[in-house]
C-alpha positions in Angstrom: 38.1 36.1 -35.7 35.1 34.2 -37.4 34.8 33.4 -40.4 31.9 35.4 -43.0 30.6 34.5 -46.1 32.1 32.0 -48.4 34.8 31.1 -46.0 31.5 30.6 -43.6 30.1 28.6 -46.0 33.2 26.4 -47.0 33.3 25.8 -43.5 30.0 24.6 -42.9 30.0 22.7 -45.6 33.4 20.7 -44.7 32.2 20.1 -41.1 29.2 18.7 -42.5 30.9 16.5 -44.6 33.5 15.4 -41.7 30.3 14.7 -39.8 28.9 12.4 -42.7 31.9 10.7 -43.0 31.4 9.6 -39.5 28.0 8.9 -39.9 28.9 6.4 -42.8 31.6 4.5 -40.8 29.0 4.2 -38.0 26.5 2.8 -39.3 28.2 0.9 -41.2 30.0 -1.0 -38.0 26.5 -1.2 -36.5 24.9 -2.6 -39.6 27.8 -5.3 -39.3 27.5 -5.9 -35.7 24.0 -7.1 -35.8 24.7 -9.2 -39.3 22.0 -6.9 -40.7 22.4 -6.8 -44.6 21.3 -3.5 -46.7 18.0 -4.8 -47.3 17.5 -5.6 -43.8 18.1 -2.4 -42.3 16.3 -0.6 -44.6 13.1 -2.6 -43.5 13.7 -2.3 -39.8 14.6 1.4 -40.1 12.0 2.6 -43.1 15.0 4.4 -45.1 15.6 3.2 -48.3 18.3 0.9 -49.1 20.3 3.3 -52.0 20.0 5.9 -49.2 21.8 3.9 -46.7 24.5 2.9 -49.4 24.8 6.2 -50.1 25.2 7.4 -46.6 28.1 4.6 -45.4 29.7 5.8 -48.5 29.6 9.3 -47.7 27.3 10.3 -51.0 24.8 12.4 -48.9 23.6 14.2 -45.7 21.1 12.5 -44.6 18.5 14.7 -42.4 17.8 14.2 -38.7 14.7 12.2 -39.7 16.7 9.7 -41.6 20.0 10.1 -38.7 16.7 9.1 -36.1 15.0 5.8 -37.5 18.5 4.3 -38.0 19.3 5.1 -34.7 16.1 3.7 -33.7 16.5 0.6 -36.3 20.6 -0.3 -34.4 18.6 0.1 -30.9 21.5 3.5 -30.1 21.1 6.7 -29.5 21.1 9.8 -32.1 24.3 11.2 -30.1 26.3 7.4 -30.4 25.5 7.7 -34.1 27.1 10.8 -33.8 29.8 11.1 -31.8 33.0 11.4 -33.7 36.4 9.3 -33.6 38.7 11.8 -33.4 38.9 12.5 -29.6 37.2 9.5 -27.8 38.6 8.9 -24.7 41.2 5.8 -24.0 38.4 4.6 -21.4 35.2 4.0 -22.5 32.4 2.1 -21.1 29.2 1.2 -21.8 26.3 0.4 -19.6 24.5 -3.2 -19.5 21.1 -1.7 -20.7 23.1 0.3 -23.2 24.4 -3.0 -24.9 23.6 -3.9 -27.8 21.1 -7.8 -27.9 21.1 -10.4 -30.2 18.6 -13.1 -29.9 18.1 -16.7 -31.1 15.3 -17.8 -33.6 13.5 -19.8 -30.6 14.3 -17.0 -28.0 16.3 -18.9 -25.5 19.5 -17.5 -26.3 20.6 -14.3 -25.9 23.9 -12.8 -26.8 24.9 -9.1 -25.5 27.6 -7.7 -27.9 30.4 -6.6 -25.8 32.8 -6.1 -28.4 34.0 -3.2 -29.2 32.3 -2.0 -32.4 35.6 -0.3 -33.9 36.8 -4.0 -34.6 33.3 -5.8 -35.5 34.7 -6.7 -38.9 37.6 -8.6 -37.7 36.7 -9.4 -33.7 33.2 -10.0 -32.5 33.1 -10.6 -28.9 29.5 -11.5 -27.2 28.1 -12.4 -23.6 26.1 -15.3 -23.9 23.0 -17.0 -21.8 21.3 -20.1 -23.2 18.2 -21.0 -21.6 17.6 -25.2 -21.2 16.8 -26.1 -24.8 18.4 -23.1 -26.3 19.2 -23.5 -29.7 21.2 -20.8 -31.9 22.0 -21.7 -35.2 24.8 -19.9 -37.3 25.9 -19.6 -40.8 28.9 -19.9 -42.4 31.8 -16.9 -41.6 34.5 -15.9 -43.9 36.9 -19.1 -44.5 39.5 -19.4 -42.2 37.2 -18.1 -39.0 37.4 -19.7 -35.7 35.5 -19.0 -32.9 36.0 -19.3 -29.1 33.4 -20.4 -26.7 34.3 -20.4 -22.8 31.5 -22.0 -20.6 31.3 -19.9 -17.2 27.8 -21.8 -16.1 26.1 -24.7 -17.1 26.5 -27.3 -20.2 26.6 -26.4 -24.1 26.8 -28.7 -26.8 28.6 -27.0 -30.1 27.9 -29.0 -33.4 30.2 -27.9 -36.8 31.2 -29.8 -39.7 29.5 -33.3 -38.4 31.3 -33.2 -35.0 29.7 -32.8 -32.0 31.4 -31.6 -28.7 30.0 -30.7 -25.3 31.8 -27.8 -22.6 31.1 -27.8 -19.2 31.7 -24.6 -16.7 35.7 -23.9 -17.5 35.8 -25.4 -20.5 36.9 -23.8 -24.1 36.1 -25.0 -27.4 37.6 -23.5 -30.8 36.3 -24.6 -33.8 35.8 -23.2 -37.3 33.0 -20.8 -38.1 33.0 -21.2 -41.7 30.8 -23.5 -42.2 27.0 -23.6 -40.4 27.2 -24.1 -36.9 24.9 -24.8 -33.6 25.3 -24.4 -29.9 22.6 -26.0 -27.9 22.0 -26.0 -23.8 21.2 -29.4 -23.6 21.1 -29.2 -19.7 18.2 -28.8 -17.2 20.3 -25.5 -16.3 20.5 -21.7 -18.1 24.0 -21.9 -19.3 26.3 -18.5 -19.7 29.4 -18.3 -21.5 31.7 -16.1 -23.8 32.0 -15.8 -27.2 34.7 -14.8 -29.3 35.0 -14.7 -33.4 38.2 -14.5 -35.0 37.2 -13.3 -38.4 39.5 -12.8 -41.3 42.0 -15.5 -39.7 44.6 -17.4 -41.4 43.1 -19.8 -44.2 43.0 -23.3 -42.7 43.9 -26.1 -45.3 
């Protein structure tokens, strides 16, 4: 038996809600994934930044316009923005074109997030390819970070805190991420290699 009236309307309005919720949380992880503040969101997407805080908070119901240029602005689709948590299968995949690309300043380095987006705020996992020359420069993570980086192809070159280090194909280097650092291909090679940030790791005196 449906339900009529009020009850109708108490409905509507809950699944509504349950849908913003999941909105929020989404855009949220997506915002983070691309280390894309408030500000700059709301200049890639054209919606205003107190509406964005307002909808990762669950304050409004933003309208399909607003649901479409984020979308647009995190490079997914409308139905990834809006696919709920609840009942997402244990398997999930994700095609290559359907990855989401980060790129260095000078455009030689490009890193496909292949993390999964559920634990961007504590483990950011990325597919890496440096052109020769490449250059990405980071900032500073939360204290106590370390990040991984396992050299399948070529030669990079990871400067942090002063010290300079160089991985060839097999190699690993840790270091800490809390303070700026640079990976550069300094080979006459593309280079391709993993990337993994711990984030929110124990403090390191």
């Amino acid at each position: 038996m449906g339900v009529e009236g009020r009850d109708k309307a108490k409905a509507l309005e809950a699944g509504a809600s349950a849908l913003s919720g999941q909105l929020g949380r989404t855009v949220q992880r997506l915002r983070k994934a691309y280390n894309l503040s408030l500000s700059d969101l709301s200049e890639q997407s054209g919606v205003a930044k107190s509406i964005i805080s307002q909808i990762e908070r669950n304050e409004t119901n933003p309208t399909l316009a607003t649901i479409w240029r984020l979308a647009q602005a995190l490079d997914v689709s409308i139905d990834k923005v809006l696919q709920g948590a609840e009942d997402e299968p244990f398997v999930e995949k994700t095609a290559r074109a359907e990855m989401p690309m980060l790129v260095s300043d000078d455009g030689r380095c490009r890193l496909a997030i292949i993390g999964w987006i559920k634990t961007v705020d504590w483990l950011q996992w990325y597919d890496m390819h440096a052109e020769p020359g490449g250059v990405l420069e980071s900032d500073a993570h939360q204290r106590g970070s370390i990040e991984c980086l396992s050299v399948l192809d070529g030669e990079l070159e990871v400067s942090v805190g002063g010290r300079l280090e160089r991985a060839r194909a097999g190699d690993t280097l840790r270091y800490r991420c809390d303070r700026p650092h640079v990976i550069r291909n300094t080979g006459t090679a593309p280079a391709h290699a993993t990337m993994v940030c711990i984030l929110k790791a124990a403090v390191m005196d």
